[in-house]
Backbone as a ProteinNet text record, in pm:
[ID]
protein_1_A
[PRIMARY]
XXXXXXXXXXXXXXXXXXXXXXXXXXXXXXXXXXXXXXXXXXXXXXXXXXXXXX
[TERTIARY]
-4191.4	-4203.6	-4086.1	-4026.7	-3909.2	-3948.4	-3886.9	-3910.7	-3787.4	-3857.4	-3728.4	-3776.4	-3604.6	-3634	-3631	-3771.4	-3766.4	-3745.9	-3687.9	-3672.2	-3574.5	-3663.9	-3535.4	-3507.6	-3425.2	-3396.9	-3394.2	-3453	-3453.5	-3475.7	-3360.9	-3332	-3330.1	-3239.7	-3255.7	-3373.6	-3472.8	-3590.6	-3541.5	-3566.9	-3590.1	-3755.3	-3753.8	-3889	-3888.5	-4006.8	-4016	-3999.4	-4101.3	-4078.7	-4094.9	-4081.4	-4113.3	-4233.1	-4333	-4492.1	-4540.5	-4570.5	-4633.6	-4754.2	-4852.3	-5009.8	-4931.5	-5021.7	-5016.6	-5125.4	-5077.9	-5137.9	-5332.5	-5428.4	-5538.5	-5657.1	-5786.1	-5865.8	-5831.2	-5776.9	-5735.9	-5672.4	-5542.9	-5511.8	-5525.8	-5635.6	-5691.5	-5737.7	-5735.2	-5749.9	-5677.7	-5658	-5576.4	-5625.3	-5772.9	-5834.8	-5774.6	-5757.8	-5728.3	-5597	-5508.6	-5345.1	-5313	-5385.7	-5326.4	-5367.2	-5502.9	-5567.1	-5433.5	-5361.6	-5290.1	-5141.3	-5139.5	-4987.6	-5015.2	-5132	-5153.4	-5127.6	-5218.8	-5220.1	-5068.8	-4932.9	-4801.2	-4767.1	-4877.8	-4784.3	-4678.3	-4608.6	-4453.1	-4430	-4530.8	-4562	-4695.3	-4735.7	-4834.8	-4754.4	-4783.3	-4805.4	-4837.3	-4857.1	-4932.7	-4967.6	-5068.8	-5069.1	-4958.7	-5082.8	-5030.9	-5028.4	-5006.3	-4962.5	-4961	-5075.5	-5038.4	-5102.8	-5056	-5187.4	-5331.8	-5359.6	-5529	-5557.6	-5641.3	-5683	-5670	-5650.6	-5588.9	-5736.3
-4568.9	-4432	-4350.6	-4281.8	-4207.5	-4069.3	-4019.3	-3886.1	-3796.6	-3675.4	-3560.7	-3479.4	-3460	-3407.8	-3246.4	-3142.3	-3068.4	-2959.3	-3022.4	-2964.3	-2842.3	-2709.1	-2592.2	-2553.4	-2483.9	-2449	-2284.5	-2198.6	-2053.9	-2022.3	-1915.8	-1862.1	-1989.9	-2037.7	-2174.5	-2288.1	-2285	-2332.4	-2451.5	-2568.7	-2670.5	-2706.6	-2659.2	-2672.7	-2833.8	-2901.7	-3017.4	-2983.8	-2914.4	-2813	-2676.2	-2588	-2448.3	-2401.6	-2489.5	-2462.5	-2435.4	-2279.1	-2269.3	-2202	-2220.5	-2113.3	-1970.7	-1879.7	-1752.4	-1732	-1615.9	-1574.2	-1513.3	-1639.2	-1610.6	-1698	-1704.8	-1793.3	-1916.3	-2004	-2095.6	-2193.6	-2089.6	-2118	-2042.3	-1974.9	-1967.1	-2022.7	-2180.8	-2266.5	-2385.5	-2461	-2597	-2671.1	-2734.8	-2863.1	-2773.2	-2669.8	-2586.1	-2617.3	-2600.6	-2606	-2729.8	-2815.3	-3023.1	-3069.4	-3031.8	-3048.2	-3003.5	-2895.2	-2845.6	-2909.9	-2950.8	-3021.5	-3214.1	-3246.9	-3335.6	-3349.6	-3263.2	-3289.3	-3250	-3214.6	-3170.2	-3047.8	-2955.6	-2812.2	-2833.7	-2725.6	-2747.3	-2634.4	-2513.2	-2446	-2372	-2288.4	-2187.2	-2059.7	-1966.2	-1798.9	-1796.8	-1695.2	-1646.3	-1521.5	-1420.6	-1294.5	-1266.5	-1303.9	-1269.7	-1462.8	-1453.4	-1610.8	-1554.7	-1593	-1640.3	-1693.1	-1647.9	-1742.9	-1715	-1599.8	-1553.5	-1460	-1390.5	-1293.2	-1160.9	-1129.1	-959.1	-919.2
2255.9	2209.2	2263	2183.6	2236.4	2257.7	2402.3	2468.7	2458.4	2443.8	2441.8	2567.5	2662.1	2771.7	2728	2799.2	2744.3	2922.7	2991.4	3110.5	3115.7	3178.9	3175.5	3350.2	3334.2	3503.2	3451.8	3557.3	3561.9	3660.9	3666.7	3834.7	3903.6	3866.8	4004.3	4047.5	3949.4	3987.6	3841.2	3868.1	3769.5	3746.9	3595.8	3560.6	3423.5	3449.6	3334	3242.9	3194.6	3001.3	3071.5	2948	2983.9	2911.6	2964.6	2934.8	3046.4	3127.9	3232.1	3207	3266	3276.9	3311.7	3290	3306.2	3435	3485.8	3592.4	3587.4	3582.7	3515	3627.2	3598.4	3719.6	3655.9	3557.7	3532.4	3658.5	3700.1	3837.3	3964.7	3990.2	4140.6	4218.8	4207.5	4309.9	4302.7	4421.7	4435.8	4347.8	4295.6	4225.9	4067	4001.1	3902.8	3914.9	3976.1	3951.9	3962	4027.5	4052.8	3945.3	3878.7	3712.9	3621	3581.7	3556.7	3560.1	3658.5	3706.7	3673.4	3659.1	3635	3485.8	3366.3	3260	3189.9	3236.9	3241.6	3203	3247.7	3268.2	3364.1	3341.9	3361.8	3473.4	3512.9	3596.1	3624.1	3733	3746.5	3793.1	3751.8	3759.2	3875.2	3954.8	4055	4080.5	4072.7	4099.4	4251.9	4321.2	4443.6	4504.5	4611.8	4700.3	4863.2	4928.5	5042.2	5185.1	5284.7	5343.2	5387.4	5389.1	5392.8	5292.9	5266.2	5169.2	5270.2	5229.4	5242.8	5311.8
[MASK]
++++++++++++++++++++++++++++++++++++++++++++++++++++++

């Protein structure tokens, strides 16, 4: 089966395709974004990011 590389780079970041989730509860948790990165989204959004809750 023949593949087309659909990989972009923005701002310096190399992404696989440029199919990313949007910033939604889709990805508000780790088992949600590895599901995600598994099935080949190409990124996640993030509202906010970091290490405790405010």
């Amino acid at each position: 089966m023949l593949t087309k590389d659909l990989s972009v780079t923005f701002c310096g970041v190399k992404f696989p395709n440029p199919f990313c989730l949007s910033s939604s509860p889709v990805g508000n948790c780790y088992e949600m974004c590895a599901k995600a990165y598994d099935t080949g989204w190409g990124g996640i959004v993030f509202k906010t990011i970091g290490f405790s809750p405010p």
